[in-house]
N, C-alpha and C positions, 0 to 999 in steps of 0.2 A: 830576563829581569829588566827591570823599568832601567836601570845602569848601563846595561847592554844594548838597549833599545837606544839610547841618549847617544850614546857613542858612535853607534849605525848610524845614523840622523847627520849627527855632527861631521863623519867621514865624508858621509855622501852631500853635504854641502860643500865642506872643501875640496872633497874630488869633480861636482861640477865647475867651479872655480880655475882648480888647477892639476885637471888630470893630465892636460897636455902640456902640462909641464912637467911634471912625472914620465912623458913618454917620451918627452926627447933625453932626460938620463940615460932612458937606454944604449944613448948613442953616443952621449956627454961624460959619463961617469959607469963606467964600465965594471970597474971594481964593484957598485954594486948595484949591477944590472941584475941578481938574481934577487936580491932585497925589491928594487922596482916593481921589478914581474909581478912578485906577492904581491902589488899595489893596488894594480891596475885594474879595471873593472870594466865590461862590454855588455850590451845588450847580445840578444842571442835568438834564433832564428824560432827558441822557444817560449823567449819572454823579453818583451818590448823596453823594460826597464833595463838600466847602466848601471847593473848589481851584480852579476857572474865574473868571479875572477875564472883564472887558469885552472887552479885549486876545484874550485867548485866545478867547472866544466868537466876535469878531469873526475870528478865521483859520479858525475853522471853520467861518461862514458859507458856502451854498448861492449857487451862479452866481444873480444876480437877484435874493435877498435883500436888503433897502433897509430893514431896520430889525433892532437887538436887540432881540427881543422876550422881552417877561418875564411870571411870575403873582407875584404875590401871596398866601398862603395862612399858615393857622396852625401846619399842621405839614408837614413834607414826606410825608408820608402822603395827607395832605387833598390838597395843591400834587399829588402825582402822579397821583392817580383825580378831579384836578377835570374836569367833559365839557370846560371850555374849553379843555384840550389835545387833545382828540378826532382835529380835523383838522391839526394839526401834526405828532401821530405818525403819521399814516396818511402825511402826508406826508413825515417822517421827519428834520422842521424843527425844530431845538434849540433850547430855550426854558430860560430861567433860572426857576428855582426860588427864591422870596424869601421866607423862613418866620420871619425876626426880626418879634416887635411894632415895632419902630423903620424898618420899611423900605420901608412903604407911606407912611410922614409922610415920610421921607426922599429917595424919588424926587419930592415933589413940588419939590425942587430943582434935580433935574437932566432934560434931556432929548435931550442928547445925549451923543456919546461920541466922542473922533474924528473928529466930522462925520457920524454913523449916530445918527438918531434912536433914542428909546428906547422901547418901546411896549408897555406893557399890555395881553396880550391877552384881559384881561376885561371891558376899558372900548371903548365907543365901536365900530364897526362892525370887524369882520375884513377888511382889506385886504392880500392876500399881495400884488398886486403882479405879478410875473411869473410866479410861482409860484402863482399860482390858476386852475385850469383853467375858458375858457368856457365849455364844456359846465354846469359845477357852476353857476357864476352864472345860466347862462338857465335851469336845471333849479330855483334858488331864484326866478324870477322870474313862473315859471309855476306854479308850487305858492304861490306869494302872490296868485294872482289866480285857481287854484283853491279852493283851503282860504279865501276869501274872508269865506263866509257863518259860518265856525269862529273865522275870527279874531275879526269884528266882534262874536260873540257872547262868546268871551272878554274882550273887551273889557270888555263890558259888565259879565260876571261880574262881573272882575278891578280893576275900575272904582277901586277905594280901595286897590288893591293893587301894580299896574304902572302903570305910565304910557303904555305902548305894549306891544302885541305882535305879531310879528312872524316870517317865515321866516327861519331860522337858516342860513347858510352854514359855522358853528364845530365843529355837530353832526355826529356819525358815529352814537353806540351809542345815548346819551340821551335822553329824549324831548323836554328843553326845560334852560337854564340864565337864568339874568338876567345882564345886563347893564346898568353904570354907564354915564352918561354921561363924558365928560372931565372932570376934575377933583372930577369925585363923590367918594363914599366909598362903601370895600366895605364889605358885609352884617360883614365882622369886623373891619374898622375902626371901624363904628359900635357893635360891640357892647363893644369894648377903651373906647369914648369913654362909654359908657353906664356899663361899669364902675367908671371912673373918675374916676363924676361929673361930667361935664364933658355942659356942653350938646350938645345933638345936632344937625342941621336935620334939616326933615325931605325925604327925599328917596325917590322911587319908582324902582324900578330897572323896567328892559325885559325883559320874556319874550317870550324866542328859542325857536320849537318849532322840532322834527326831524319835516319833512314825510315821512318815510321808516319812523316807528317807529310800529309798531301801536297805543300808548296813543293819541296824538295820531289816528290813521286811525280809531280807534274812537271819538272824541270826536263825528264827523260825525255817528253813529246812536244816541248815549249818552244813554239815559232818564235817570240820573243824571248828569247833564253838569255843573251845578255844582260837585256835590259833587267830580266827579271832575277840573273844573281847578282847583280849590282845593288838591287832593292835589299835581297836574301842580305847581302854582308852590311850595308847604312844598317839597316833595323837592328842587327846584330849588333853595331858600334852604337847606334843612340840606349839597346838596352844596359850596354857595358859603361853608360856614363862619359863617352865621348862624342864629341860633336862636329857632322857634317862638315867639308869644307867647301861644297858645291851643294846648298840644300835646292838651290834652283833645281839642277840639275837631277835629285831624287824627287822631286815634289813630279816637275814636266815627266818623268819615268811611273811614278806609282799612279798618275794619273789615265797614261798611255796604257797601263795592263789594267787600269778601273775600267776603261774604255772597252775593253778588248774583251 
């Protein structure tokens, strides 16, 4: 009805306004944090507009889907070409799109929704659940105990820089993304906290290679192998939304393997 229509209109100008302010309730006024939720509204990896609640995400879930799964990013540009939606669109699995600075502090208030967990799929291992095919798991199982003698040596690289590395089940096109732990902080969380002067911890994220993508395949024979996981983990942090602290130092590097 034209009634209905007026009131959609009129919501979604006051939720451009002040949806972020709605989303630090969640953190502010707890009591009624699940009133909030009902509020809230995200663009989504299916449609570019800031019109899907919780609600609506949750009718569109997929038979065997056991979680809302969401990203975190700085722009919806970043949030749409990050690899960690890789294997969601291949699978064709809707994922919320979160591009407010206010929304990564603010989910850490809520974790569910209805009784459907909420889940960051850039934190902590990719668990589809019913919807991950065996095959893809023993095929990641067997390429981490091939690519063995690759990892332990990035390891080693990567020593002051990751904390673990690891075969990627997230991966489709890219050769590697990082990964937070649970309740870590992203590469642009920490950089909004840096900005803002605000102390930091310090925390190592996980690099997840794509046993499938010839950088990483060419890593096994690579004379320059330092230099070139060094390159592998920056491109990783610049698609994660965090930024270089030595880009001299990656530029003189990707120029050395242009060479090469």
């Amino acid at each position: 009805t034209s009634d209905e229509t007026e009131k959609q209109d009129k919501f979604k100008q006051f939720y451009a306004e002040f949806g972020d302010v709605l989303k630090e309730g969640l953190g502010e006024d707890q009591s009624n944090q699940e009133r909030i939720a009902k509020l809230l509204r995200f663009a989504t990896s299916n449609d570019d507009n800031v019109a899907t609640s919780f609600e609506d995400y949750k009718a569109r879930m997929k038979d065997g889907q056991k979680a809302i799964y969401y990203l975190t990013a700085e722009s919806l540009a970043s949030a749409k070409n990050s690899p960690q939606l890789e294997l969601f669109k291949k699978k064709g699995i809707e994922v919320i799109l979160m591009t407010s600075r206010v929304d990564e502090w603010a989910m850490n208030f809520i974790f569910e929704f209805d009784g459907t967990p909420l889940q960051n799929i850039a934190k902590g291992a990719v668990d589809l659940g019913d919807l991950q095919d065996e095959e893809e798991k023993k095929q990641a199982e067997q390429a981490q105990e091939t690519l063995k003698p690759v990892i332990e040596k990035l390891k080693g690289t990567l020593s002051g820089r990751a904390k673990d590395v690891r075969i990627s089940t997230r991966l489709v096109d890219s050769p590697a993304c990082l990964v937070m732990g649970e309740g870590e902080l992203s590469p642009q969380m920490v950089q909004m906290l840096k900005q803002m002067g605000q102390p930091v911890p310090e925390t190592k994220p996980t690099l997840e290679i794509n046993p499938s993508h010839p950088l990483i395949q060419k890593l096994e024979t690579a004379e320059q192998f330092d230099d070139l996981a060094q390159v592998i983990f920056d491109q990783a942090l610049l698609a994660d939304g965090g930024q270089l602290d030595d880009p001299a130092s990656y530029l003189k590097r990707v120029n050395a393997l242009l060479l090469k």
